[in-house]
N, C-alpha and C positions, 0 to 999 in steps of 0.2 A: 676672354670676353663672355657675359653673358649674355642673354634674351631671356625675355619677360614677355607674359602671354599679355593681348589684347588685340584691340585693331585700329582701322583706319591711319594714322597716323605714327609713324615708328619717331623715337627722340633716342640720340645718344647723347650718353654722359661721357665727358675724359675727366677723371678724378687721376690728379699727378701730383708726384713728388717732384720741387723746384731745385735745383741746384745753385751754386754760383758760377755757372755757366750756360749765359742765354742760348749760345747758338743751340744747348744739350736741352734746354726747355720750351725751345721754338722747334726744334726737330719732335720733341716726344709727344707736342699738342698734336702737331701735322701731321703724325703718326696716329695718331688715338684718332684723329677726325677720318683718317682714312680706314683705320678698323672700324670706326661705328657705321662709317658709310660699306663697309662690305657687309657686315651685318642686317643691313637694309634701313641705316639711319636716312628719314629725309630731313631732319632739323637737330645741330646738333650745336651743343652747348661747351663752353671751357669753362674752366674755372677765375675766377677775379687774378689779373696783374699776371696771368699767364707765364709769360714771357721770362720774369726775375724772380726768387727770392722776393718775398713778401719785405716793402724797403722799410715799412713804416714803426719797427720797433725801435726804433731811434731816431730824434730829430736830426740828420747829416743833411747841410747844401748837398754834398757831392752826389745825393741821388738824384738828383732833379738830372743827372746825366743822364738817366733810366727813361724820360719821359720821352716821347715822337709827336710830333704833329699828326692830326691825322685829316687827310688820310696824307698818307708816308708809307715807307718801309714796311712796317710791320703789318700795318692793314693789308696793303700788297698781297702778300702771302697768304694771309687769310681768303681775302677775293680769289686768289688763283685755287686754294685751297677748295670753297665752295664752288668754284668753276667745274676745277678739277673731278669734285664728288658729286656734284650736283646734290647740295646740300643745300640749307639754308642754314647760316652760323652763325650765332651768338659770341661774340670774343669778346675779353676785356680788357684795357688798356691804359697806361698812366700817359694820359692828353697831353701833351703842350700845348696849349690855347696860344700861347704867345710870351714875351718876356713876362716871366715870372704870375705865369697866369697857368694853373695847373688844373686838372680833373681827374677824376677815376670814374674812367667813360664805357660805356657796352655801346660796341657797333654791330648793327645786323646788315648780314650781308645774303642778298638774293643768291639764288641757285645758279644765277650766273654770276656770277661777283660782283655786281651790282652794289652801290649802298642803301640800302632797304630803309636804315632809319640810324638814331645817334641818341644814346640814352647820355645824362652826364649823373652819376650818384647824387641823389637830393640831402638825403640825410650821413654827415661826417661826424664818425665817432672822438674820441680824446678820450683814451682809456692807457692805463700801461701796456706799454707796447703794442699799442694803437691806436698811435698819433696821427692821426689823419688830417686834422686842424692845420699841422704843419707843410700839410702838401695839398693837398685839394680845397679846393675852393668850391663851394655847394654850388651843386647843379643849377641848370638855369631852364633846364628844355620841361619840367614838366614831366606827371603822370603821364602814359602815352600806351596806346595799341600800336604795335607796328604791323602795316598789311605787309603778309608773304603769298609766296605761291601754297604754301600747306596750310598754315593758320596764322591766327593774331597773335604775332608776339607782344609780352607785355613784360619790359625788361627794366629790373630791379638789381640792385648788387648789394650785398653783403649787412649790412648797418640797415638798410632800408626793411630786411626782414621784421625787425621788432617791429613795426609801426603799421598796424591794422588800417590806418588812412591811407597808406601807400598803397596797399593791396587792392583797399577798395574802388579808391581811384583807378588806379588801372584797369581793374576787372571795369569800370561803368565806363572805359574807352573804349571798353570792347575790348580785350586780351582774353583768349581762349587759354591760354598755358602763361603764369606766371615763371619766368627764370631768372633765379638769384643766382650766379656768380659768387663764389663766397672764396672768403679767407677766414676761418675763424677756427680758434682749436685752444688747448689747453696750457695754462702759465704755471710754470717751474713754482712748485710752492706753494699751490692752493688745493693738492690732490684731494682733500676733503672734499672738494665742492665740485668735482670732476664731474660727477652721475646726474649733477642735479642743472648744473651748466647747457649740458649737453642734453637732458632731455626737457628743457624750457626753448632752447633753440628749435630743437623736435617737434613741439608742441603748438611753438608759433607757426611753424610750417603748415603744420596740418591743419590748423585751426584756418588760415585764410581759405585751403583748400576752401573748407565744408562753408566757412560764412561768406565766399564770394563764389562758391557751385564753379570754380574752374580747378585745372591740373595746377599741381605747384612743382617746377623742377630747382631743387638747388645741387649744384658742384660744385663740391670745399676740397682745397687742396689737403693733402696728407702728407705725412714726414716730419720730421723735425728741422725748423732753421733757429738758429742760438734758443733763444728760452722759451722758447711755442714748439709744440705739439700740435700741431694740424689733425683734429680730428677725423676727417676723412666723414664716411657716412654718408655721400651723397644720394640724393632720395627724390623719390616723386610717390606726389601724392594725387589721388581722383578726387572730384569735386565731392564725392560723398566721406572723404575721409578717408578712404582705403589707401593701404600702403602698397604700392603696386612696384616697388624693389627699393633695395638699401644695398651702397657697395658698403668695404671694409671698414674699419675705422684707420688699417694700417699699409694700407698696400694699393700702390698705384691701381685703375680698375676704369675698364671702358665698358659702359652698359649701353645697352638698346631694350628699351619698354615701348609698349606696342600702345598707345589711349588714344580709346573711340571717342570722339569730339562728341559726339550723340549724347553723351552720359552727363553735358553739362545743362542740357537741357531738360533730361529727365530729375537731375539733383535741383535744379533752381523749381521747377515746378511739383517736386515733392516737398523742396524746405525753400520755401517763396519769400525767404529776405528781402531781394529787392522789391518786393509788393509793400511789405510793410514795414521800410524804410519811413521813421516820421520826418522827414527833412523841414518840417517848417518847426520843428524845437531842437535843429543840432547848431545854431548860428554859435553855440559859447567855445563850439570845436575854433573856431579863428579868434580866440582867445588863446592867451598864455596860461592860463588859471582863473579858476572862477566863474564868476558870472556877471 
């Protein structure tokens, strides 16, 4: 494990390799939350569908056997988990809403196991080998701060990254720290476009950092399942841009960065975006195209 210099508020990452064996990737999260919290994690984050092998490179009914209600079982653990650490923890989870009603949800859970708040993914990708369309149903809850005992979370997953409205939203609910949950990495066949893939991903990160003056943390799983290469990389950015740790691109990694909340204040009143937001000429944004 590493540490990363700063203050006030410590945040662990568990950036893991999934298997096809849950109970071995619900042991290695609750394991990594329990290293980050010896490390002096108070707010710690997993990576997207934790729990399985990434289901969605292929349309299969039989993964919907993947999914839990929540809260269930799997939250369970988690709650006991941030009980246990006195954390506050970020997890992400394939929902069962109900018969044949699915999500790809992030639950935060208070420092007592508490449920803090219930994010459900807004934006669902359809790409090869991630079909999402096939399992999730778009979110329903909303941009959102979640109040904790450390700070506002402002929880995001995976797909939701690309989309500069999402960030912004959040950040104007009040989110001090945005956290992506991610699954995203590299397909069998495209290696040309590997560097340019993976630093447009980067880029988006950082960029909400600086245009919404808050922290961005994302945790991408790493490893290979059938034709993905799991990037790894997981990163946090400060609201002015700076890159304040990166783990591997290849190997499981539990970080703890240290960011002073104070720094979101001095970045929004050095680069005063929200000042000079022109909100009475963005109405064509709730448009499809055009104007």
């Amino acid at each position: 494990m590493r540490v990363a210099a700063g203050s006030v508020v410590r945040i662990g990452l568990v950036q893991s390799a999934c298997t096809t064996d849950r109970d071995h990737n619900i042991a290695q999260a609750l394991a990594g939350i329990a290293e980050a919290a010896r490390g002096g994690a108070e707010v710690v984050c997993l990576q997207e569908l934790f729990a399985g092998q990434y289901p969605c490179q292929v349309e299969d009914h039989g993964k919907f056997t993947e999914a839990e209600v929540v809260p269930g079982p799997l939250t369970e653990r988690l709650a006991v988990a941030a009980r246990e650490h006195d954390v506050v923890l970020v997890g992400s989870v394939f929902e069962r809403r109900s018969h044949g009603l699915f999500h790809n949800t992030a639950v935060i859970f208070e420092r007592d196991g508490s449920t803090a708040g219930l994010y459900r993914k807004m934006h669902i990708p359809d790409d090869p080998h991630y079909y999402e369309k096939f399992y999730f149903a778009p979110g329903d809850t909303g941009f959102m701060a979640v109040p904790t005992s450390r700070l506002q979370v402002g929880p995001l997953v995976c797909w939701d990254q690309w989309y500069p409205e999402a960030a912004r939203l959040t950040a104007m609910a009040g989110a001090e720290v945005l956290f992506y949950p991610t699954a995203i990495g590299w397909l069998d066949g495209e290696e040309s476009l590997h560097r340019e893939q993976y630093e447009a991903w980067d880029t988006m990160l950082r960029s909400h950092a600086i245009a919404n003056g808050v922290f961005v943390v994302a945790v991408n799983r790493t490893g290979r399942e059938e034709d993905l290469r799991f990037w790894g990389a997981s990163v946090v950015y400060a609201p002015n841009g700076e890159q304040l740790v990166k783990a591997s691109h290849d190997t499981p990694e539990t970080i703890v960065v240290e960011c002073d909340l104070a720094r979101i204040e001095w970045s929004r009143t050095r680069w005063p975006f929200f000042r000079d937001r022109r909100i009475d000429a963005y109405g064509s944004l709730l448009k499809r195209w055009g104007t």
